[in-house]
N, CA and C of each residue as an Amber inpcrd file, in Angstrom:
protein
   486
  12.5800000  17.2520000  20.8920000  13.8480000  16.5880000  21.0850000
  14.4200000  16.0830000  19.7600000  13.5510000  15.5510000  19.5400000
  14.0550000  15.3980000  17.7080000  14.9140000  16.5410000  16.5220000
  14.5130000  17.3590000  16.8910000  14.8600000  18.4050000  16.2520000
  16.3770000  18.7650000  16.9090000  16.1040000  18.9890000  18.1910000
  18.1000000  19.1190000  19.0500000  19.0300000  17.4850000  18.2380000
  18.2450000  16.4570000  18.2720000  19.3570000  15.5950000  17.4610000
  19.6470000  15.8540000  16.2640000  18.7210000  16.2540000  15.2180000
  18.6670000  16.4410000  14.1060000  19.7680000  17.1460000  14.0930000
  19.8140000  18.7070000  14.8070000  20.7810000  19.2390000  14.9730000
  22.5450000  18.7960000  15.2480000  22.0980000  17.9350000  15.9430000
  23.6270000  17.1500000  16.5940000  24.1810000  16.5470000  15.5380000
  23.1090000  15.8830000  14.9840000  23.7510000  15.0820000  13.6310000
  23.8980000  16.0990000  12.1930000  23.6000000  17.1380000  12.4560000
  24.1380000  18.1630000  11.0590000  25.4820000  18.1950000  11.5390000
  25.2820000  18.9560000  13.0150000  26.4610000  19.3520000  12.9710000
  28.0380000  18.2540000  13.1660000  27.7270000  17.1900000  13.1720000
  28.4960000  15.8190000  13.4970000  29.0050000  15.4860000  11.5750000
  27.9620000  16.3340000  10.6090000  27.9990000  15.6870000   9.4700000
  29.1820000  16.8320000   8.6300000  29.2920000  17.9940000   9.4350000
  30.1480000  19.4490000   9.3090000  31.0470000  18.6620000   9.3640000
  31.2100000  17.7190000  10.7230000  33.3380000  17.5860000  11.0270000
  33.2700000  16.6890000   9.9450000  32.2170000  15.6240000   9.2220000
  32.9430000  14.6540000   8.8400000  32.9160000  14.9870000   7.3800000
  32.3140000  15.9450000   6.9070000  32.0920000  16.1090000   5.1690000
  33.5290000  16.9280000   5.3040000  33.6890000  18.1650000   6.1320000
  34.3800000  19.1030000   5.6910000  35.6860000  18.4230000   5.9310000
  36.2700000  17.4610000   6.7400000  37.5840000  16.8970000   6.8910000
  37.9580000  16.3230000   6.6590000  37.0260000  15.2520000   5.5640000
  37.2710000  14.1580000   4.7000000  37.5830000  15.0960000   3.2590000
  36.7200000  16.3850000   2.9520000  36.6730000  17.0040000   1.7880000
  37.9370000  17.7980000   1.8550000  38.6320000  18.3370000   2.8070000
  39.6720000  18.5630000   2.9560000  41.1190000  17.5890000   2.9930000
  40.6530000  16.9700000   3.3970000  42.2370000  15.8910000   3.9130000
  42.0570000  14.9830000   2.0180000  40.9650000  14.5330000   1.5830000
  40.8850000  13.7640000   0.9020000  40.5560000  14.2540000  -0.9650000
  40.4920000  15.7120000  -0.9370000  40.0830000  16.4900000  -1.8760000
  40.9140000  17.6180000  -1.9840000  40.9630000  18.4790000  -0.9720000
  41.6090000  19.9110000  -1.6110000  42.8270000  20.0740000  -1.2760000
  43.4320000  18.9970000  -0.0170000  44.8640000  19.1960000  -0.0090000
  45.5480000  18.3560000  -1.0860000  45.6020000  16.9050000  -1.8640000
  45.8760000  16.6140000  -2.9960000  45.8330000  17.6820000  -4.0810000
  44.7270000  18.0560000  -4.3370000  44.2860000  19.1090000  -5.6210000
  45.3460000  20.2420000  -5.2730000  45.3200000  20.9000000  -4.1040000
  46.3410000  22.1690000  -4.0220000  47.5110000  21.6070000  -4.2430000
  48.5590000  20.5420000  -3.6290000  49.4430000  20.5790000  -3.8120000
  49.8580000  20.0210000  -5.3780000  48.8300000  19.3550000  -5.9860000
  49.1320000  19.0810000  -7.1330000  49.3140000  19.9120000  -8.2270000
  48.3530000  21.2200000  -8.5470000  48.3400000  22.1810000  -9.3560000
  49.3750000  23.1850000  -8.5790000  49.8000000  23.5190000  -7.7770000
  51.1040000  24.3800000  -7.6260000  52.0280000  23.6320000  -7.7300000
  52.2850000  22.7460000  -7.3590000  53.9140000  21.9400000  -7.8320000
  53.5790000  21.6080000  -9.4150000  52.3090000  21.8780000 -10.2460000
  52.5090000  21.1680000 -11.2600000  53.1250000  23.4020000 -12.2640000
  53.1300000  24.5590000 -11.2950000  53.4020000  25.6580000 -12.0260000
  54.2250000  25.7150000 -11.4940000  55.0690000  25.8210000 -10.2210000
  56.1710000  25.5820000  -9.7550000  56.4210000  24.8060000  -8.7520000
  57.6730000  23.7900000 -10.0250000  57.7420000  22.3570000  -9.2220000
  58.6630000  23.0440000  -7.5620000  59.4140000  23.7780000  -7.6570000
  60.5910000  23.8420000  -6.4120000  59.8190000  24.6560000  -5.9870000
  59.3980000  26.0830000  -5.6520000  58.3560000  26.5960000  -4.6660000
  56.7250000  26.1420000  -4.6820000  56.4450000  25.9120000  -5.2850000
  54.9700000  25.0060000  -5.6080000  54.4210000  24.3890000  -3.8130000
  55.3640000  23.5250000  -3.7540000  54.9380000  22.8060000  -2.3270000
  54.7460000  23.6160000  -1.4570000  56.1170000  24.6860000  -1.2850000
  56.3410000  25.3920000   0.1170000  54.6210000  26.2460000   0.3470000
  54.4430000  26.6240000  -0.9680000  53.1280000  26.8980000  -1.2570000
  51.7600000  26.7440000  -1.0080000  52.0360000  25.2200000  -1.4670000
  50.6330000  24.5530000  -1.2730000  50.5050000  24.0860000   0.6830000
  51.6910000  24.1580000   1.0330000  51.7480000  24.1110000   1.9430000
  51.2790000  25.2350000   3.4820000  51.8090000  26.3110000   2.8930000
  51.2480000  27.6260000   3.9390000  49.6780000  27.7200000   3.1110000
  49.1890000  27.3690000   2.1150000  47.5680000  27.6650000   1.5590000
  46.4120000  26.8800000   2.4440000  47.4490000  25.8030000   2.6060000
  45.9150000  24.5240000   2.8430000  46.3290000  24.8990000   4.1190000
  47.5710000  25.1470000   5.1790000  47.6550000  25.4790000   6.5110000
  46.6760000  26.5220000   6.9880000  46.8740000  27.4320000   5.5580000
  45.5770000  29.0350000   6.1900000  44.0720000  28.2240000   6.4320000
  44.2090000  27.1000000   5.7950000  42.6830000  26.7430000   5.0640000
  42.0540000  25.8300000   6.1750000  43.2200000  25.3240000   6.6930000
  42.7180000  24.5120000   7.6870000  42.5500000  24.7630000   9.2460000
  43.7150000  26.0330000   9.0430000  43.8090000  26.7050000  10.7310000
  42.1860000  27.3730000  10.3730000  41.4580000  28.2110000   9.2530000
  40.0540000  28.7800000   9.5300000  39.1660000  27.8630000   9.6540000
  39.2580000  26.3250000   8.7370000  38.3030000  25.3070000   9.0860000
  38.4090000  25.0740000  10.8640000  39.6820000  24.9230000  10.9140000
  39.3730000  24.4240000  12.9810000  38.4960000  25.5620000  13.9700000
  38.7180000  27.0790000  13.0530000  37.8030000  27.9100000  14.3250000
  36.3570000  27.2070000  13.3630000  36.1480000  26.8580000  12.7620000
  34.6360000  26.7810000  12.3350000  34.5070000  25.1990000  13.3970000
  35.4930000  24.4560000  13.3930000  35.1290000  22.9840000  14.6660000
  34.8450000  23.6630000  15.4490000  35.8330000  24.7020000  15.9570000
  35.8340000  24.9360000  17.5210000  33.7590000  25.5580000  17.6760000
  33.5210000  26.2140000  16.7050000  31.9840000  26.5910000  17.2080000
  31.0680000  25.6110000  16.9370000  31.3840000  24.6790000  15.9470000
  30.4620000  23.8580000  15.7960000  30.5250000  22.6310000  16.9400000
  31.7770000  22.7720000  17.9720000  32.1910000  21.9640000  18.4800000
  31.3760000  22.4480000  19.8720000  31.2020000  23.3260000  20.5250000
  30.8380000  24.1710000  21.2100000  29.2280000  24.2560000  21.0520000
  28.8620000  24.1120000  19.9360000  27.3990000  24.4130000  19.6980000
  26.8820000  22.8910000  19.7960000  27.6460000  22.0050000  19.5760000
  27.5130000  20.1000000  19.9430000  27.3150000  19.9260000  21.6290000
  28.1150000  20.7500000  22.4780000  28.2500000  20.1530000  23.4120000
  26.7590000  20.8810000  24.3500000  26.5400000  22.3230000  23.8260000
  25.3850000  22.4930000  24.1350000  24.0450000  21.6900000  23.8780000
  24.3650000  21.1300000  22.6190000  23.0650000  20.6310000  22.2820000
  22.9010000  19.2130000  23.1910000  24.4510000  18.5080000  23.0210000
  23.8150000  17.4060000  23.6340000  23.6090000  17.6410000  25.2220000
  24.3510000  18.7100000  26.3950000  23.8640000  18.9320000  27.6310000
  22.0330000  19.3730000  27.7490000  21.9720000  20.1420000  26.4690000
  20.4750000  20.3940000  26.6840000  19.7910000  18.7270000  26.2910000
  19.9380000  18.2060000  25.5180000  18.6940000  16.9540000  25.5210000
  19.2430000  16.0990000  27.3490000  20.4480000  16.3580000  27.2650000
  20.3370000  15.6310000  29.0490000  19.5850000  16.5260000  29.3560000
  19.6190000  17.6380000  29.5220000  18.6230000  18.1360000  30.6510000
  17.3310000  18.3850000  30.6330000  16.5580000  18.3530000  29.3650000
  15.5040000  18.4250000  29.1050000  14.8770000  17.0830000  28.8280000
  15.0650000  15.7220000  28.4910000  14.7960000  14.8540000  28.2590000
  15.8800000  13.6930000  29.2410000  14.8100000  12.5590000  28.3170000
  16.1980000  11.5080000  28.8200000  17.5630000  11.7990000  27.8630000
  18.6270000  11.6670000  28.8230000  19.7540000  12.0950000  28.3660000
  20.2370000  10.7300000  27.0570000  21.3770000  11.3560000  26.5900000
  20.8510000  10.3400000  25.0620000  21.7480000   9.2920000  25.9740000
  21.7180000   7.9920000  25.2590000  22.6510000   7.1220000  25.3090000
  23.7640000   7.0020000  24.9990000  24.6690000   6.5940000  26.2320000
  25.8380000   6.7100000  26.5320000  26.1680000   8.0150000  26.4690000
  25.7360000   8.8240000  27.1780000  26.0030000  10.1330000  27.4090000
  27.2910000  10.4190000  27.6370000  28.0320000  10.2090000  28.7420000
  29.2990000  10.1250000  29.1960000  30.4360000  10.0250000  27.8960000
  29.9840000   8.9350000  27.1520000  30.5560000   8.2650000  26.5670000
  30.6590000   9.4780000  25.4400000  29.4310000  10.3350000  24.7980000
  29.8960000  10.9740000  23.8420000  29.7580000  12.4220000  24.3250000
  30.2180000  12.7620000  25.3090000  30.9160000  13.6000000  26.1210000
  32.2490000  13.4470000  26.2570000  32.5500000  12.7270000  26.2540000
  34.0090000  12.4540000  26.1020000  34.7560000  12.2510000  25.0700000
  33.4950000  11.9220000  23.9970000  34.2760000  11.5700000  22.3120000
  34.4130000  13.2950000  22.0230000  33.2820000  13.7480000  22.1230000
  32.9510000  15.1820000  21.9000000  34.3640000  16.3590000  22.3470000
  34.5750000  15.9580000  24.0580000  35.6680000  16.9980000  24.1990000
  37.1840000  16.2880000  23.8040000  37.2230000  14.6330000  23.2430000
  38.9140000  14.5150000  22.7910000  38.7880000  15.7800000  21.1110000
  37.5600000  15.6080000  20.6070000  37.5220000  15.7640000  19.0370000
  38.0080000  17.3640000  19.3030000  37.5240000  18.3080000  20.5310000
  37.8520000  19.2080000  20.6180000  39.4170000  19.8350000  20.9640000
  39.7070000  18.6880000  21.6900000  40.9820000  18.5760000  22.1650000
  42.2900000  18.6980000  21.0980000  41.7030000  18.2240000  19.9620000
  42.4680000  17.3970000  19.4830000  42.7440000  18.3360000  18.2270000
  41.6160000  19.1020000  18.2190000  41.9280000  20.4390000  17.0870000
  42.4720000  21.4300000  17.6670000  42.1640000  21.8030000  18.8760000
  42.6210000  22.9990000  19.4350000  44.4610000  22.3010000  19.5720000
  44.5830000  21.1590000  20.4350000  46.1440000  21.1350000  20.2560000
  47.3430000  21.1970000  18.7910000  46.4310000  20.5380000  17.3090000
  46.4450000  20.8700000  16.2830000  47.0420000  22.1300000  15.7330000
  45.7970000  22.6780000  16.0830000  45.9970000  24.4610000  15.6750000
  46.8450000  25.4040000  16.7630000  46.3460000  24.7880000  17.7120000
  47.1370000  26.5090000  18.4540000  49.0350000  25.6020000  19.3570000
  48.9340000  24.4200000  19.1240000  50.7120000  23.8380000  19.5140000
  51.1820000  23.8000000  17.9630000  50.6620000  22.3450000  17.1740000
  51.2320000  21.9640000  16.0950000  51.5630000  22.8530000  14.8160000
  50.7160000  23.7410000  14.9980000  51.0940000  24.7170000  13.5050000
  51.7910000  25.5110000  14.0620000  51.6860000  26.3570000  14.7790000
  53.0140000  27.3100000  15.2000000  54.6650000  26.7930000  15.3650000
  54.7050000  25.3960000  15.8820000  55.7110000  24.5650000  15.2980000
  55.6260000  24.8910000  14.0750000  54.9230000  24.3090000  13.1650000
  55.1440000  24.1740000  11.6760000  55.7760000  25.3270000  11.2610000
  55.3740000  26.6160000  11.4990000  55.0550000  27.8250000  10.5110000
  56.4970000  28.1510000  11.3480000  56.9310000  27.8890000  12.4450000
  58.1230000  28.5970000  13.2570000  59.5490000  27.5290000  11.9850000
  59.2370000  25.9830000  12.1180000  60.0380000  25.2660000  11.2160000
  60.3630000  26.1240000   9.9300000  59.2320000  26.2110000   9.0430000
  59.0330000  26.9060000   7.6120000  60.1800000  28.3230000   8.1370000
  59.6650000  29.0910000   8.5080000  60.0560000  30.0720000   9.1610000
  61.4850000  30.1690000   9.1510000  62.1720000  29.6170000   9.9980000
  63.6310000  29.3740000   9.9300000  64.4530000  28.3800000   9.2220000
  63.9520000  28.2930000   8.1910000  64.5040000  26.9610000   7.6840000
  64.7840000  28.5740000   6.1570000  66.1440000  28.2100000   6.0220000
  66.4310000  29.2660000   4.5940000  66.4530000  28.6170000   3.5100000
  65.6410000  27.4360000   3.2410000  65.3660000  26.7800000   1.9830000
  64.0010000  25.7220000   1.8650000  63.5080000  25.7450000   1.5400000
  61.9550000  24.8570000   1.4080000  62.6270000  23.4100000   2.2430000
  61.4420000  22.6190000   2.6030000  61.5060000  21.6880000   3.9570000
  62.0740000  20.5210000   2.4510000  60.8700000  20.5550000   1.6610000
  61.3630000  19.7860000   0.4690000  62.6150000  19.4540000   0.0490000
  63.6830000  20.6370000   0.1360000  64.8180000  20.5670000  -0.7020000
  65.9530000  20.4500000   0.5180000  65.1770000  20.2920000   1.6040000
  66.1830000  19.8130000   2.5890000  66.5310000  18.1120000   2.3970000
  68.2070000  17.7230000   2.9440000  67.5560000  16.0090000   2.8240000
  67.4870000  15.4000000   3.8980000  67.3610000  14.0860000   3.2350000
  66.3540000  13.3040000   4.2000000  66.6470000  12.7760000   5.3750000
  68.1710000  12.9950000   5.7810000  68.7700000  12.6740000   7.1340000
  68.3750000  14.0070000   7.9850000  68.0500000  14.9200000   7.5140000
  67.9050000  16.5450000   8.3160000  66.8060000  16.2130000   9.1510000
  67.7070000  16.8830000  10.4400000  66.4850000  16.7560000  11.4960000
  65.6310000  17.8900000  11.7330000  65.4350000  19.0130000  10.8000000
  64.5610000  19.7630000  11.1730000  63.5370000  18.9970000   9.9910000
  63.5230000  18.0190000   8.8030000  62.9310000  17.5840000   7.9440000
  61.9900000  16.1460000   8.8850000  63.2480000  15.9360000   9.4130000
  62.4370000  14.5320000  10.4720000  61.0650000  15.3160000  11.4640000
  61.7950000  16.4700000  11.9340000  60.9620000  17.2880000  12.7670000
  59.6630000  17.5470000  12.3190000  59.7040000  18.0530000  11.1380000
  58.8110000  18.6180000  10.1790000  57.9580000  17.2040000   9.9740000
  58.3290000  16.5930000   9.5830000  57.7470000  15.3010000   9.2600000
  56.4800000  14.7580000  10.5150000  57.0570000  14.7950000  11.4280000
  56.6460000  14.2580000  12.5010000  55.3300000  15.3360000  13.0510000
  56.0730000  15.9750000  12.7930000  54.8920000  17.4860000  13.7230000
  53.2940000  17.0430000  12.2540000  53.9620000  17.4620000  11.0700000
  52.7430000  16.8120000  10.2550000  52.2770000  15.8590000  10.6300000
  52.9780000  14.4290000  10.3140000  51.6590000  13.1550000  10.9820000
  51.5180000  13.7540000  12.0090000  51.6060000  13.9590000  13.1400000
  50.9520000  13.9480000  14.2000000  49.4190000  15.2760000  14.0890000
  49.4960000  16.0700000  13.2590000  48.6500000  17.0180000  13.1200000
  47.4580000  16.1100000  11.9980000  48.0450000  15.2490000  11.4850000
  47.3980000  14.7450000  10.2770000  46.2650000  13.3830000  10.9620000
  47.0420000  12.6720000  12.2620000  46.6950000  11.7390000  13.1410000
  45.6150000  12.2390000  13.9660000  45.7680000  13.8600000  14.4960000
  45.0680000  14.4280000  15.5080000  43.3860000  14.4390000  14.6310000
  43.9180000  15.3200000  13.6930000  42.6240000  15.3050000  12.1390000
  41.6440000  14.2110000  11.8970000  42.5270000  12.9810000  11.9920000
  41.7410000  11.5000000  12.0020000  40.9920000  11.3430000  12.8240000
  41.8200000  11.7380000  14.2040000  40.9080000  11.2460000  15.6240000
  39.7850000  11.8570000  15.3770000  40.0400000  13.4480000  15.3650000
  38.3880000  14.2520000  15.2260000  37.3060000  13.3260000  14.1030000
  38.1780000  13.0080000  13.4230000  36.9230000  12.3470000  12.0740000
  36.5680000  11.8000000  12.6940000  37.3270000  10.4410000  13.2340000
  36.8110000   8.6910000  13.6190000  35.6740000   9.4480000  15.1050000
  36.1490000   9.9980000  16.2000000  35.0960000  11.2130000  17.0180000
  33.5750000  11.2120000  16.0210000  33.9410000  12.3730000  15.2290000
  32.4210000  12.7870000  14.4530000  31.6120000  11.8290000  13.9220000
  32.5610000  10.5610000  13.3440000  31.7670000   9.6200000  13.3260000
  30.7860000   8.7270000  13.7150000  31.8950000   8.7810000  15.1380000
  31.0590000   7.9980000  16.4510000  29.8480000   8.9060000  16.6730000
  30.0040000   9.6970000  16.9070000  28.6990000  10.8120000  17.6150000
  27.5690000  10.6040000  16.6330000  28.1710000  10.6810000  14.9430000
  26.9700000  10.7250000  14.1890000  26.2810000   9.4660000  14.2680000
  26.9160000   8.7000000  14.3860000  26.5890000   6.8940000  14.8410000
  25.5610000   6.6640000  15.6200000  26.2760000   7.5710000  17.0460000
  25.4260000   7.1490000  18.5070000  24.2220000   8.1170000  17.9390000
  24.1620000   9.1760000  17.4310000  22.7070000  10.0400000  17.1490000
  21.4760000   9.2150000  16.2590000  22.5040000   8.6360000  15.2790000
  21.7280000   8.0270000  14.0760000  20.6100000   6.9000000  15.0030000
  21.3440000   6.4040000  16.1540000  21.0580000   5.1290000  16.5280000
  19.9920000   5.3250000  17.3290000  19.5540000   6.6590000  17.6750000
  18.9270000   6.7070000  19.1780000  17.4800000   7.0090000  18.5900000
């Protein structure tokens, strides 16, 4: 049984290294070195890069997310089920929830915005409501991102603890 947590908590340590190392490391760094070679397309740039980067990081949640929920149904069923089971059964499928609505609603917004917009979101201004739009669809993709963290956290928490 030790070994299935061990497991739970690698894979709990995947959402939280790779989405902190992302949100807090390579999307700064990308958008900084392309707007720093081109300041006016630079963004639009750094923008569809870290989108590719992050729509392939979410299929890597979705299995590691999937390979979590097995592990923790197997220690319920083979052992005593961990503590607060329910509880991180439910952290487990929002964190899933919360990427899949991310990736397969919020970016196709995005990329449909980018898409029809005949000038970078950037150089639109700031009363524009496809810019407000744009705006919004990000935090909320950026908010969804958090939840999964503050999620992986908890789980790695409740594992650490048991």
């Amino acid at each position: 049984m030790d070994s299935v947590r061990f497991a739970s908590l690698l894979l709990s340590a995947v959402w939280i290294g790779g989405l902190a190392a992302l949100g807090g490391v390579a999307a700064p760094v990308v958008f900084a070195v392309l707007q720093a070679h081109d300041p006016v397309a630079g963004r639009t740039v750094a923008g569809e890069l870290f989108g590719a980067i992050l729509l392939r990081y979410q299929h890597l949640l979705w299995v590691t997310g999937a390979l979590q929920l097995a592990l923790l149904g197997a220690r319920a069923a083979l052992g005593p089920p961990p503590r607060r089971f329910k509880l991180q059964l439910l952290v487990l499928l929002a964190m899933l929830a919360a990427t899949s609505y991310s990736a397969l609603v919020i970016a196709p917004k995005i990329d449909n915005i980018r898409a029809s917009t005949p000038t970078t979101i950037a150089a639109l201004p700031d009363d524009s409501a496809v810019k407000r739009e744009f705006g919004r669809l990000h935090g909320l993709s950026s908010g969804l991102m958090a939840l999964a963290l503050a999620g992986a956290l908890g789980l790695f928490w409740f594992d650490s603890r048991e």
